[in-house]
OpenMM code with the backbone's topology and positions (N, CA, C; nanometers):
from openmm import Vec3, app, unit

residues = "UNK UNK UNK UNK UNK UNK UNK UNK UNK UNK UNK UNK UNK UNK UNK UNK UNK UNK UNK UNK UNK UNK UNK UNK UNK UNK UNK UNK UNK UNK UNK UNK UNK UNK UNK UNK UNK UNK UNK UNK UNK UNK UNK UNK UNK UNK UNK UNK UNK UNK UNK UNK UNK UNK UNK UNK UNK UNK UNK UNK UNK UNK UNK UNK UNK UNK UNK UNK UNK UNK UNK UNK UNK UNK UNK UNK UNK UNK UNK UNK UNK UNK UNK UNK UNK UNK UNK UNK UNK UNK UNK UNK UNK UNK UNK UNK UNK UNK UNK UNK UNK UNK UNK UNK UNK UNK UNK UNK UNK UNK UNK UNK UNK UNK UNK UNK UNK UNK UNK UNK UNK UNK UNK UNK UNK UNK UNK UNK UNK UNK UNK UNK UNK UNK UNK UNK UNK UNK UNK UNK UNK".split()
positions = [
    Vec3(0.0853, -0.1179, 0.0000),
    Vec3(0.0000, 0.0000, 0.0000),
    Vec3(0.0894, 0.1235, 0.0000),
    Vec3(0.0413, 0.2305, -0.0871),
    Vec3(0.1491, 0.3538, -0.0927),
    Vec3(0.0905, 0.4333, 0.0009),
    Vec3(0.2310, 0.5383, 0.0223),
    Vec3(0.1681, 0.5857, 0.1302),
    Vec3(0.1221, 0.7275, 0.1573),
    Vec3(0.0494, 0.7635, 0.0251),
    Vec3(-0.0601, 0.8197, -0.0301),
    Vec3(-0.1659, 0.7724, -0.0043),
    Vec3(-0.1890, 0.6546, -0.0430),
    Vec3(-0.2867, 0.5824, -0.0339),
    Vec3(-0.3568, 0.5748, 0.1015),
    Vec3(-0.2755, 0.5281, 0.1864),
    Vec3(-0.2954, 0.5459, 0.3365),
    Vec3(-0.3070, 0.6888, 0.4123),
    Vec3(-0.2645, 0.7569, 0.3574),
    Vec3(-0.2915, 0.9308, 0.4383),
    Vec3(-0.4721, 0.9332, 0.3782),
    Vec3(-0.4808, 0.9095, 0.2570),
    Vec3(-0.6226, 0.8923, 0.2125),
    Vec3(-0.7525, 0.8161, 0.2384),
    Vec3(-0.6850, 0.6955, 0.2650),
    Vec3(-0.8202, 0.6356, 0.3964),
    Vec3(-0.7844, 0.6856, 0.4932),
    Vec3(-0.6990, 0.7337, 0.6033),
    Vec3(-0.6996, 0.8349, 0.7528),
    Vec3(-0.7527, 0.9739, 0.6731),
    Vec3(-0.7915, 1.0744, 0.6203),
    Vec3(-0.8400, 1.1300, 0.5802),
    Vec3(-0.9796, 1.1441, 0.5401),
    Vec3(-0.9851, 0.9982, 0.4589),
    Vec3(-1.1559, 0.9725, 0.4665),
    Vec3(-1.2228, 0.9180, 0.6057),
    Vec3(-1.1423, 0.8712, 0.7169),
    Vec3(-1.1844, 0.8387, 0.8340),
    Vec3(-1.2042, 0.9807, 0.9271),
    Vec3(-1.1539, 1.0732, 0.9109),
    Vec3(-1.1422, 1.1744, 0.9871),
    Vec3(-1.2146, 1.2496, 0.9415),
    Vec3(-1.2575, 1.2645, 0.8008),
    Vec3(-1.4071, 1.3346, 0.7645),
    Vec3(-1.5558, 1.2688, 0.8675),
    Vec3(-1.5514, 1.1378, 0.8239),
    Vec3(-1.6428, 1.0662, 0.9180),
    Vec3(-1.6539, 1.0604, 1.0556),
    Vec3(-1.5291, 1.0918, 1.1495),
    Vec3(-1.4973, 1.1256, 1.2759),
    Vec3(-1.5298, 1.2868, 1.3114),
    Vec3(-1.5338, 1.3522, 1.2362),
    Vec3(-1.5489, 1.5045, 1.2398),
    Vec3(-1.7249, 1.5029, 1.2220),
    Vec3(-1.7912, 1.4584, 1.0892),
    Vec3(-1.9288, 1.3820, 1.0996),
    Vec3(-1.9704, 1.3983, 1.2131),
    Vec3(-1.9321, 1.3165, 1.3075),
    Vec3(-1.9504, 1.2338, 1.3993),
    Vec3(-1.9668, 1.3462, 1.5146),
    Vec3(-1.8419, 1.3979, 1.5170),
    Vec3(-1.8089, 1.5198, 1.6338),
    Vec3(-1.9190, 1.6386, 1.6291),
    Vec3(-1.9133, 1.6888, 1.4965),
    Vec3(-2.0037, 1.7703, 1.4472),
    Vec3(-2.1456, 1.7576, 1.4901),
    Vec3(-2.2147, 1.6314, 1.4835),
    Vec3(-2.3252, 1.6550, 1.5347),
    Vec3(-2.3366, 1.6784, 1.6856),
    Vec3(-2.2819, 1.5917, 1.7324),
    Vec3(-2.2753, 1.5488, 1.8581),
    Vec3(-2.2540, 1.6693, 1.9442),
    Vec3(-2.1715, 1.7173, 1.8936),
    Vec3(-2.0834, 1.8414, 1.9974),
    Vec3(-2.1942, 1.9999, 1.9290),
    Vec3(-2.2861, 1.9633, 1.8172),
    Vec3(-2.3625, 2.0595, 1.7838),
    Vec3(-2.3019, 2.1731, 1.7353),
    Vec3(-2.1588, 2.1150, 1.6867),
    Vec3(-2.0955, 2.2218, 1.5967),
    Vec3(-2.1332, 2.1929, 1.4412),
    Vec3(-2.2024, 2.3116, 1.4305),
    Vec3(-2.2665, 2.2506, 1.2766),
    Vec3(-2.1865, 2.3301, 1.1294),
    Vec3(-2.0943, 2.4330, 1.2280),
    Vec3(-1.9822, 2.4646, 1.1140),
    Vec3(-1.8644, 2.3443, 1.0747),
    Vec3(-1.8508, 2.2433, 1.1961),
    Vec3(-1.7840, 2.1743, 1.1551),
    Vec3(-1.8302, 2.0827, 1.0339),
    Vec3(-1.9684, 1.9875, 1.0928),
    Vec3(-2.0738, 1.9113, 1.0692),
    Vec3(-2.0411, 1.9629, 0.8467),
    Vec3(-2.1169, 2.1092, 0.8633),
    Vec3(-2.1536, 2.1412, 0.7004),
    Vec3(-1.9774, 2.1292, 0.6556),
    Vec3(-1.8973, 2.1542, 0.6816),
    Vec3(-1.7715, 2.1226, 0.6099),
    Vec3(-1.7569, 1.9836, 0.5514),
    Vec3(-1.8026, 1.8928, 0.6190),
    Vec3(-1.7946, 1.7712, 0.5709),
    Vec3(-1.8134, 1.7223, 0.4424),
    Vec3(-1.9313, 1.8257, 0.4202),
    Vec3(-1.9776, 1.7843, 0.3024),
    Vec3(-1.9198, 1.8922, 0.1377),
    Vec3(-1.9340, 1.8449, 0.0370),
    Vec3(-1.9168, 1.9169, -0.0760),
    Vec3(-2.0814, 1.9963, -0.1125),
    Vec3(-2.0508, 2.1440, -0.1544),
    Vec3(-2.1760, 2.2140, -0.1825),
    Vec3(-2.2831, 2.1445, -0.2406),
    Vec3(-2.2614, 2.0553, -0.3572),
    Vec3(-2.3454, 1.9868, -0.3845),
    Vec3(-2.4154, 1.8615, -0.3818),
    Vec3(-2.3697, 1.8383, -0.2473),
    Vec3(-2.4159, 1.6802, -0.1683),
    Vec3(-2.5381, 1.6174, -0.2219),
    Vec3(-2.5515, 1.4829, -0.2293),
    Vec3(-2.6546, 1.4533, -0.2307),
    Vec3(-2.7084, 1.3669, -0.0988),
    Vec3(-2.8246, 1.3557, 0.0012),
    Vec3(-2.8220, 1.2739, 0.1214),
    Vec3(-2.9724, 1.1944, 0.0903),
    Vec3(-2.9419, 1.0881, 0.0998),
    Vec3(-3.0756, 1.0073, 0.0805),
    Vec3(-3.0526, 0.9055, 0.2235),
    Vec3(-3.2288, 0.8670, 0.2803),
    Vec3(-3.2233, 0.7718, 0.3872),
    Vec3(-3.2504, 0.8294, 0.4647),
    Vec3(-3.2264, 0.9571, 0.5308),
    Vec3(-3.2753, 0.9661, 0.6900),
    Vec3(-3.4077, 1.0088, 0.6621),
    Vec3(-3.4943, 1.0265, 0.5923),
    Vec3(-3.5852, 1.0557, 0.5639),
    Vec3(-3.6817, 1.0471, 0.4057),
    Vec3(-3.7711, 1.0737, 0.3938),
    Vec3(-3.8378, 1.0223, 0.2602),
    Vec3(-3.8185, 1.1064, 0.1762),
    Vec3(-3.7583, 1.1961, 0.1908),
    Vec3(-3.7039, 1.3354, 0.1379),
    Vec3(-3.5334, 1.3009, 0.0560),
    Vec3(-3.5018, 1.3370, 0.0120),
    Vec3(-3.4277, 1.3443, -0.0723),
    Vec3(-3.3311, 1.5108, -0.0761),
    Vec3(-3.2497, 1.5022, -0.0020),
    Vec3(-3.2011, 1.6139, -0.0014),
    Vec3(-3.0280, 1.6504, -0.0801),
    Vec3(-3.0555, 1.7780, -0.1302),
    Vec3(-2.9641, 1.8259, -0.2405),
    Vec3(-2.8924, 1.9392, -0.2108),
    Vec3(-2.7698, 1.9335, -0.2004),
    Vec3(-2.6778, 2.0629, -0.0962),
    Vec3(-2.6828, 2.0468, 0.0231),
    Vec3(-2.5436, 2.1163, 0.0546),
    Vec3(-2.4728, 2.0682, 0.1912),
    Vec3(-2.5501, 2.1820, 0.3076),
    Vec3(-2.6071, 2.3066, 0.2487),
    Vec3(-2.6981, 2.3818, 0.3314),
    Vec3(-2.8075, 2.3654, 0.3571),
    Vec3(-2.9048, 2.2725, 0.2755),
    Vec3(-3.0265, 2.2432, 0.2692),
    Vec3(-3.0146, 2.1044, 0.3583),
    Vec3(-2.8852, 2.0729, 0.3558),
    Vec3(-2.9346, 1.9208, 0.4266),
    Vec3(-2.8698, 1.9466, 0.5601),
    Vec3(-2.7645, 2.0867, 0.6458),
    Vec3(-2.7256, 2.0734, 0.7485),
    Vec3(-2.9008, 2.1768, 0.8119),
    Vec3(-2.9061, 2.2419, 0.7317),
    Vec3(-3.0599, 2.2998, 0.8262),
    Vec3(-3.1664, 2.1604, 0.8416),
    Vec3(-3.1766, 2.0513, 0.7492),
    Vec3(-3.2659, 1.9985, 0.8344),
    Vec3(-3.2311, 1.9059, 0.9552),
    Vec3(-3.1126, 1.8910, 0.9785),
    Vec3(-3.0030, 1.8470, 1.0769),
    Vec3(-3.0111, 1.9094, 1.2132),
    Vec3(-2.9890, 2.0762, 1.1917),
    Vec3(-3.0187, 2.1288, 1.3079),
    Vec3(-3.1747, 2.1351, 1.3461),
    Vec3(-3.2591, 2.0881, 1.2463),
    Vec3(-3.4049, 2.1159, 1.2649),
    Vec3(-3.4023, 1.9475, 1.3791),
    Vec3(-3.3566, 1.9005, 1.2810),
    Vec3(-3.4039, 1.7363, 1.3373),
    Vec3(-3.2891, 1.6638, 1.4753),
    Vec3(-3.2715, 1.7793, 1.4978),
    Vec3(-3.1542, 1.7772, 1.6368),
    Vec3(-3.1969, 1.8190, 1.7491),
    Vec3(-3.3111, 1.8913, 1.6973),
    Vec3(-3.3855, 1.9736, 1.8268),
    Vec3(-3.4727, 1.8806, 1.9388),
    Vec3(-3.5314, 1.7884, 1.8987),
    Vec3(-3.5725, 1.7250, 1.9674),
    Vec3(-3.4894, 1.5814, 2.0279),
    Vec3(-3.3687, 1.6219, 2.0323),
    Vec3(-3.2749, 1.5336, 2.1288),
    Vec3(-3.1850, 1.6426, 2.2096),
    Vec3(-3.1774, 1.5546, 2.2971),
    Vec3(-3.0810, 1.6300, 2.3939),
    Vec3(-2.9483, 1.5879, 2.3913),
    Vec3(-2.8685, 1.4805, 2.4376),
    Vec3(-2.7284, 1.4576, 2.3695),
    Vec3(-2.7272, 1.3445, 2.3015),
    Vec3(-2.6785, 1.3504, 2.1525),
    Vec3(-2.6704, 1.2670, 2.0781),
    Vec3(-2.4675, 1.1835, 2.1076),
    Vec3(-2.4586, 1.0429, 2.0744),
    Vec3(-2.3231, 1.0037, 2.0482),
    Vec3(-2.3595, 0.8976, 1.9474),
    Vec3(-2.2584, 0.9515, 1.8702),
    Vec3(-2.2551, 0.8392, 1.7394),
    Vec3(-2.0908, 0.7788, 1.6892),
    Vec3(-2.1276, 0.6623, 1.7144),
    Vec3(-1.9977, 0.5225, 1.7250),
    Vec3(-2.0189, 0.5105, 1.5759),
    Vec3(-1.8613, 0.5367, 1.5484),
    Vec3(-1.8353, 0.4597, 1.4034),
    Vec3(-1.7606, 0.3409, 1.3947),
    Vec3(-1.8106, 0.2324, 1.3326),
    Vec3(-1.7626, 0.1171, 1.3469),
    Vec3(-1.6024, 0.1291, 1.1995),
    Vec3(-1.5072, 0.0640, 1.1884),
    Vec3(-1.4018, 0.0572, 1.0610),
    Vec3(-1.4573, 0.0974, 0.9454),
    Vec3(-1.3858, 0.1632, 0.8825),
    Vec3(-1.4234, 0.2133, 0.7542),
    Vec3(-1.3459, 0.1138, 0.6588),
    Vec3(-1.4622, 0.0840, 0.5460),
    Vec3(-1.4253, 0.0321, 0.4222),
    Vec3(-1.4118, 0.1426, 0.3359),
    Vec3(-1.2783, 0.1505, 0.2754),
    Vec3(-1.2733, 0.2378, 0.1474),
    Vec3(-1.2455, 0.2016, 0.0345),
    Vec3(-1.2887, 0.2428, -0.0857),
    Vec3(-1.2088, 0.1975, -0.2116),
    Vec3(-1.1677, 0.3567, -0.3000),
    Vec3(-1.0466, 0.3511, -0.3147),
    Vec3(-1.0192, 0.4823, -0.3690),
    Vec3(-0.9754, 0.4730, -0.5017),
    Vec3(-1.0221, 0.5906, -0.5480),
    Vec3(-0.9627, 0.5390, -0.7156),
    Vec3(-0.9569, 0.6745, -0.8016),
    Vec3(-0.7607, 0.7525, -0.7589),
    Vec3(-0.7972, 0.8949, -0.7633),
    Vec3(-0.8273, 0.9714, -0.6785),
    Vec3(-0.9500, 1.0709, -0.7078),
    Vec3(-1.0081, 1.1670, -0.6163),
    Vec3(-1.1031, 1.1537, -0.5836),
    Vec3(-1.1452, 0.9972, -0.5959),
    Vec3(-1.3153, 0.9399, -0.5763),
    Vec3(-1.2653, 0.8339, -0.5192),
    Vec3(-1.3457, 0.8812, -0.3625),
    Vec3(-1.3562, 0.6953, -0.2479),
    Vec3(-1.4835, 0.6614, -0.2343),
    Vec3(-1.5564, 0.5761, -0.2511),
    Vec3(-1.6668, 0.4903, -0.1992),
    Vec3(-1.6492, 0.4599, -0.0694),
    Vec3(-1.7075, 0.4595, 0.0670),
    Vec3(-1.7127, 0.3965, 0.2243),
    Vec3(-1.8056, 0.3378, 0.2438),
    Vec3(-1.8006, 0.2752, 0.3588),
    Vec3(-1.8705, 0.1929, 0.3893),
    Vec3(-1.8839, 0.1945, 0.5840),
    Vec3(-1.9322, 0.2911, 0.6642),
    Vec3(-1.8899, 0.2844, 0.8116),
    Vec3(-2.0513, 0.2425, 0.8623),
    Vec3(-1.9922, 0.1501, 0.9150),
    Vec3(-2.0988, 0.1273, 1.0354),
    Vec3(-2.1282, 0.2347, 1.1642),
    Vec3(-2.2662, 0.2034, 1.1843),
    Vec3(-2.2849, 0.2875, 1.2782),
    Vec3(-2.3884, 0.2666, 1.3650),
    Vec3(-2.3552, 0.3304, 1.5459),
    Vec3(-2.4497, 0.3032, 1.6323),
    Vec3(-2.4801, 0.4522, 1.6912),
    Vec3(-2.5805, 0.4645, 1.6728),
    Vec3(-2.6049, 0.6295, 1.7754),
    Vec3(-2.7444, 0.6380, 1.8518),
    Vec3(-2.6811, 0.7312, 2.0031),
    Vec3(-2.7444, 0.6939, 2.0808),
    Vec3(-2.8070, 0.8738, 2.0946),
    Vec3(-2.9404, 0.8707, 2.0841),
    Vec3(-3.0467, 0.9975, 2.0954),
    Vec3(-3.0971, 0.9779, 2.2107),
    Vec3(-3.0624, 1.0878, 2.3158),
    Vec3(-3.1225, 1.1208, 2.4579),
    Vec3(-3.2464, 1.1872, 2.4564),
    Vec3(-3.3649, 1.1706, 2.4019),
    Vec3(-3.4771, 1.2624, 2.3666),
    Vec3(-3.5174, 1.3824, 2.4654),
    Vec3(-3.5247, 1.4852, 2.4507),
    Vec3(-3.5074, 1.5541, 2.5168),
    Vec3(-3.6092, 1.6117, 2.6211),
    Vec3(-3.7265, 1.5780, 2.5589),
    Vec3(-3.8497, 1.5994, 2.6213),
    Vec3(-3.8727, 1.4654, 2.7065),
    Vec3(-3.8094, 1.3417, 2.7310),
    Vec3(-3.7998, 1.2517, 2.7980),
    Vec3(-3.6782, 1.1746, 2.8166),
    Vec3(-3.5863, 1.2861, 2.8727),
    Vec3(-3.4608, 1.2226, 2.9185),
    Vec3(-3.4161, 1.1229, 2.9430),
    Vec3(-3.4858, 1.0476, 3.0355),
    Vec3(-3.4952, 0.9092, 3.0541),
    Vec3(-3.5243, 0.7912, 2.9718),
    Vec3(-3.5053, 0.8809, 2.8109),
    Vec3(-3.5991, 0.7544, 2.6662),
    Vec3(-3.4794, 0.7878, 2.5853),
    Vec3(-3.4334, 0.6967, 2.5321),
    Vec3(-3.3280, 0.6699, 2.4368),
    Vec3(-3.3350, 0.6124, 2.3000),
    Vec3(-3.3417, 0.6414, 2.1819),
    Vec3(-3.3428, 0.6168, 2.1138),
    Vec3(-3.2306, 0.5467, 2.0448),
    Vec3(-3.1737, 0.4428, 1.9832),
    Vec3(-3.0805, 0.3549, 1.9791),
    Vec3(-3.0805, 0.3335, 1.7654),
    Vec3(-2.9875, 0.3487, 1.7120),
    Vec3(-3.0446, 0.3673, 1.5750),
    Vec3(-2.9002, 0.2164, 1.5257),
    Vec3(-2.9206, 0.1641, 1.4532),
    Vec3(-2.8295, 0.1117, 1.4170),
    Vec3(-2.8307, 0.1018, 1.2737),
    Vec3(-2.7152, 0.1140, 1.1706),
    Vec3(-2.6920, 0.1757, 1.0522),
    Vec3(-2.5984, 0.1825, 1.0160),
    Vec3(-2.5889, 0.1548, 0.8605),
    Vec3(-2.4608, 0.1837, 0.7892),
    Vec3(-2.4659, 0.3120, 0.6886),
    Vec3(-2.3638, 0.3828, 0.7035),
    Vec3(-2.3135, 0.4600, 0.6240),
    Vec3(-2.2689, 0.4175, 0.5187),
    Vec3(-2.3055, 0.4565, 0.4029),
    Vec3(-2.2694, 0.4765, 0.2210),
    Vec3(-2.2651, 0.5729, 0.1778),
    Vec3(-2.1508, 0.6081, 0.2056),
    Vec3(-2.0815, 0.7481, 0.1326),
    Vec3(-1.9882, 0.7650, -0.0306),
    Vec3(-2.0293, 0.8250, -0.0527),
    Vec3(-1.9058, 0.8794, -0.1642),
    Vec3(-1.8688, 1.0093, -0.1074),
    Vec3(-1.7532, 0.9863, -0.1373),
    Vec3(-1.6362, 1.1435, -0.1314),
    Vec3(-1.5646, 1.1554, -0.2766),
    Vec3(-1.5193, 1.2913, -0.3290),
    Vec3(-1.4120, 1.3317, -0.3634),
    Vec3(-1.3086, 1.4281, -0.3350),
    Vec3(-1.1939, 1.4367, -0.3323),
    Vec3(-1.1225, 1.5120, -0.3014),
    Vec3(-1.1572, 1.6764, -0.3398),
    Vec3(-1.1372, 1.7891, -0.3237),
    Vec3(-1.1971, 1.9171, -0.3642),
    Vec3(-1.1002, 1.9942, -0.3117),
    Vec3(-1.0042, 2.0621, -0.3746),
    Vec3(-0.9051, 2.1750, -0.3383),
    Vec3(-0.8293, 2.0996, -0.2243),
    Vec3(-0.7940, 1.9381, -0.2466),
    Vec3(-0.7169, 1.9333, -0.2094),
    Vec3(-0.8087, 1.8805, -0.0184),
    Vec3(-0.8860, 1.8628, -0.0384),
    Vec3(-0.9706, 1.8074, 0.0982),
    Vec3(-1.0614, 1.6911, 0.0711),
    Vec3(-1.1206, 1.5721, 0.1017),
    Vec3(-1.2106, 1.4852, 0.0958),
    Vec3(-1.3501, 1.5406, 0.1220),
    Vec3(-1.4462, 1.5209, 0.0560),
    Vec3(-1.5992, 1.5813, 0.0828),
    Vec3(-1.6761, 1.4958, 0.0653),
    Vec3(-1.7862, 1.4657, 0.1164),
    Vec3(-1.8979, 1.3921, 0.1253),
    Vec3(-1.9502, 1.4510, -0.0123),
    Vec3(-1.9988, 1.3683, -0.1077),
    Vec3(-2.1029, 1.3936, -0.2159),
    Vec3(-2.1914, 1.3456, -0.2307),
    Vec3(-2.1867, 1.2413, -0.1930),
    Vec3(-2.3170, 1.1297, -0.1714),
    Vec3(-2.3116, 1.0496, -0.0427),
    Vec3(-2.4027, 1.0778, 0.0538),
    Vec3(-2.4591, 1.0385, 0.1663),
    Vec3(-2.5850, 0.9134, 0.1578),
    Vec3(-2.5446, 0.7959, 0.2326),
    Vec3(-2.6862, 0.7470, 0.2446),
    Vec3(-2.6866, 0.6646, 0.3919),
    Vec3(-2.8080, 0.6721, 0.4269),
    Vec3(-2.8346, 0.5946, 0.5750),
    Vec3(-2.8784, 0.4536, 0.5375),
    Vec3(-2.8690, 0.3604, 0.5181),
    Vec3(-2.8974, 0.2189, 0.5470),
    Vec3(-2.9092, 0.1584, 0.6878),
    Vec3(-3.0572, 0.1997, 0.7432),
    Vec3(-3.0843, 0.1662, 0.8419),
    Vec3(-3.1073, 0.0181, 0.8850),
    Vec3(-3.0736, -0.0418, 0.9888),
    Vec3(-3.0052, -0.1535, 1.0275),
    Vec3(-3.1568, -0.1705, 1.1425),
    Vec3(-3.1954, -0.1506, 1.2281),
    Vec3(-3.2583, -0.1410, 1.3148),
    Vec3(-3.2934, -0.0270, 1.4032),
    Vec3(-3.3857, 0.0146, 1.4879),
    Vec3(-3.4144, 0.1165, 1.5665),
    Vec3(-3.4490, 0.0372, 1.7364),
    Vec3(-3.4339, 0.1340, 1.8142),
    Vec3(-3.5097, 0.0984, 1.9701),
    Vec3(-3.4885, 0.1780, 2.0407),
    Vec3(-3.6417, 0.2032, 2.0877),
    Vec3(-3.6348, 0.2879, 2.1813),
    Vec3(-3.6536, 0.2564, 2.3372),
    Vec3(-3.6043, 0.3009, 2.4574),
    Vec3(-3.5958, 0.2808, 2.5612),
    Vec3(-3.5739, 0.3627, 2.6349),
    Vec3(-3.6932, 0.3291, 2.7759),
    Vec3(-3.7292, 0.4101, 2.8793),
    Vec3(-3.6465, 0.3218, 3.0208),
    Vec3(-3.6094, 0.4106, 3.0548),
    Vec3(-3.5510, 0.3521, 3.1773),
    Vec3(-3.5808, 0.3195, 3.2593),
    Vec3(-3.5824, 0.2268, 3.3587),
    Vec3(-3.6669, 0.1837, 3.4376),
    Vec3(-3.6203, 0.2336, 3.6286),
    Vec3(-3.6868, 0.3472, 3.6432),
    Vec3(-3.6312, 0.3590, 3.7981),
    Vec3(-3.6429, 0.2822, 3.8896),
] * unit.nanometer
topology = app.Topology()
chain = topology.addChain("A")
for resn in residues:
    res = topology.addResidue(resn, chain)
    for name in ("N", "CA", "C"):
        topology.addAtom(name, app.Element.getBySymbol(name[0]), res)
């Protein structure tokens, strides 16, 4: 493996780790960097969303009703070829609902991303959620 090659999957992992941070930590300047202006995100919803501004506002819309989110990325599969990677990250995230603290929402899911490189940075261009399972849970005092 060259070792180009390898700065380029740690690169495409650290977009997805920043992802990750971004929501969580409710930094959504980080969060919209992730992506390239003209993203496409399909899956979290029946909606179909186009641009990296249109899809971080419904993010902060659809954030509001949790209180702290953490989202576990499982190894990234990459295939790179150039300035275009295909991924593949698993994922577990945990939604503290906010209006019932004590209820957790549990999402399990894979990430299908495309990236390309852009001035020299990796960007999300194509987003998709492949949802795995859901559960929700109330705690029991």
């Amino acid at each position: 493996m060259q070792a180009d090659h390898v700065a380029d999957r740690i690169a495409l992992m650290d977009v997805m780790a920043s992802y990750a941070k971004g929501v969580d930590e409710r930094d959504l300047d980080l969060y919209r960097s992730c992506f390239a202006d003209d993203v496409e995100v399909v899956g979290f919803s029946d909606e179909t969303f186009h641009g990296a501004d249109a899809w971080t506002a419904y993010v902060k819309q659809a954030l509001s009703q949790f209180g702290a989110t953490q989202h576990m990325l499982g190894p990234q599969l990459a295939t790179i070829d150039g300035d275009t990677a295909n991924c593949r990250t698993d994922v577990q995230a945990l939604h503290y609902m906010k209006e019932s603290p004590d209820t957790t929402l549990t999402l399990w899911a894979t990430y299908l991303t495309d990236m390309r490189r852009i001035d020299g940075a990796w960007k999300i261009t194509r987003h998709e959620l492949v949802a795995r399972g859901t559960r929700i849970q109330k705690d029991q005092a």
